[in-house]
N, C-alpha and C positions, 0 to 999 in steps of 0.2 A: 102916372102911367109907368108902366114896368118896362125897361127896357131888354130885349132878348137878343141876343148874342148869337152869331153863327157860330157851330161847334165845328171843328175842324176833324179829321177822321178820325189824325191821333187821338185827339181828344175824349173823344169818342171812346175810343178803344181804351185810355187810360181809365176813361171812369168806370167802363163795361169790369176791366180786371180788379177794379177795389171794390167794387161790388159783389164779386163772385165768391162761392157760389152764389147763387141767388134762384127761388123758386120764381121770379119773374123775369129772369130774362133769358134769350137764345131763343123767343118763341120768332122774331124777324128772320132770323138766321134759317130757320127751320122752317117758313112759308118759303123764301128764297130758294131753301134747295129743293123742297117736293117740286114747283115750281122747274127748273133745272131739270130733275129729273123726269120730267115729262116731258122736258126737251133732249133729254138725254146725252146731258151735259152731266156726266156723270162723277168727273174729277172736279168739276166748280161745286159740285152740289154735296162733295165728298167733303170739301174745305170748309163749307157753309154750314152741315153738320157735327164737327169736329171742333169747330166753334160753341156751337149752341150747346153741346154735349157738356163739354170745357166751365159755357157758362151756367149751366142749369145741369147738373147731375141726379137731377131730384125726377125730372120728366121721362118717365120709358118711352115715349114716345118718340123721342130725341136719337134715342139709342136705338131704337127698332130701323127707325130711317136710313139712322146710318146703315147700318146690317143691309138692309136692301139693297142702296145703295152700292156695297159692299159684294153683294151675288151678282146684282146687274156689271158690275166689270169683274166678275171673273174670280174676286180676292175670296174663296169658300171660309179658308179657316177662320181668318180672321172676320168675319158676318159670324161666323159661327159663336165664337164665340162675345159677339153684341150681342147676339139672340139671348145667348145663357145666363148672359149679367142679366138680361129685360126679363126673364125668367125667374131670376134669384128675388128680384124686386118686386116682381107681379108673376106670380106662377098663374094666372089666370089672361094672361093679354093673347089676346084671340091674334093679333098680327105676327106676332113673335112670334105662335105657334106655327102660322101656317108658313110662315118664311125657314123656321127649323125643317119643316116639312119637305120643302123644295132642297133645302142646301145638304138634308144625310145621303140622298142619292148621289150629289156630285161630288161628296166626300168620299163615298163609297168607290166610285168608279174611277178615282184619283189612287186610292190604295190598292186595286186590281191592275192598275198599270203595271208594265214592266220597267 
């Protein structure tokens, strides 16, 4: 019989960073924060993105979350430019489109201020 070991968080997190990149993982991280973000916990859900992101650079979809994430508190350029990387990578991601979408107008109305 195999014995299994609790892993402790550090642990956790040391194995997650030798592993990295990695096309399998940050998808936890990235249930956690949509999750968050529909509680609109939007700075927890920012960190648990930025993770995932970190860990998997490979997934747009990682990137797009954040970007939203990103418009829901306010931060325009910086979403803006998630979107454009998620763009670079998939010029075809229907999410990234429609979040570019939302965020040229409050960029726009940011540079007609005085």
């Amino acid at each position: 019989m195999v014995k299994r070991h609790a892993h402790t968080v550090e642990q956790h997190d040391v194995r997650e960073a030798v592993l990295r990149p990695s096309r399998y993982l940050g998808y936890d991280h990235d249930a956690i924060a949509v999750y968050l973000i529909g509680r609109q916990a939007y700075e927890i859900a920012e960190s648990e993105l930025r993770r995932a992101v970190w860990l998997n650079p490979f997934e747009p979809a990682f990137q797009s979350h954040l970007a939203w994430c990103l418009y829901k508190q306010g931060k325009y350029p910086e979403a803006m430019e998630w979107v454009e990387k998620v763009l670079a990578q998939t010029p075809d991601h229907v999410e990234a489109q429609s979040i570019r979408a939302l965020i040229q107008p409050k960029l726009g109305e940011r540079q007609n201020r005085p």
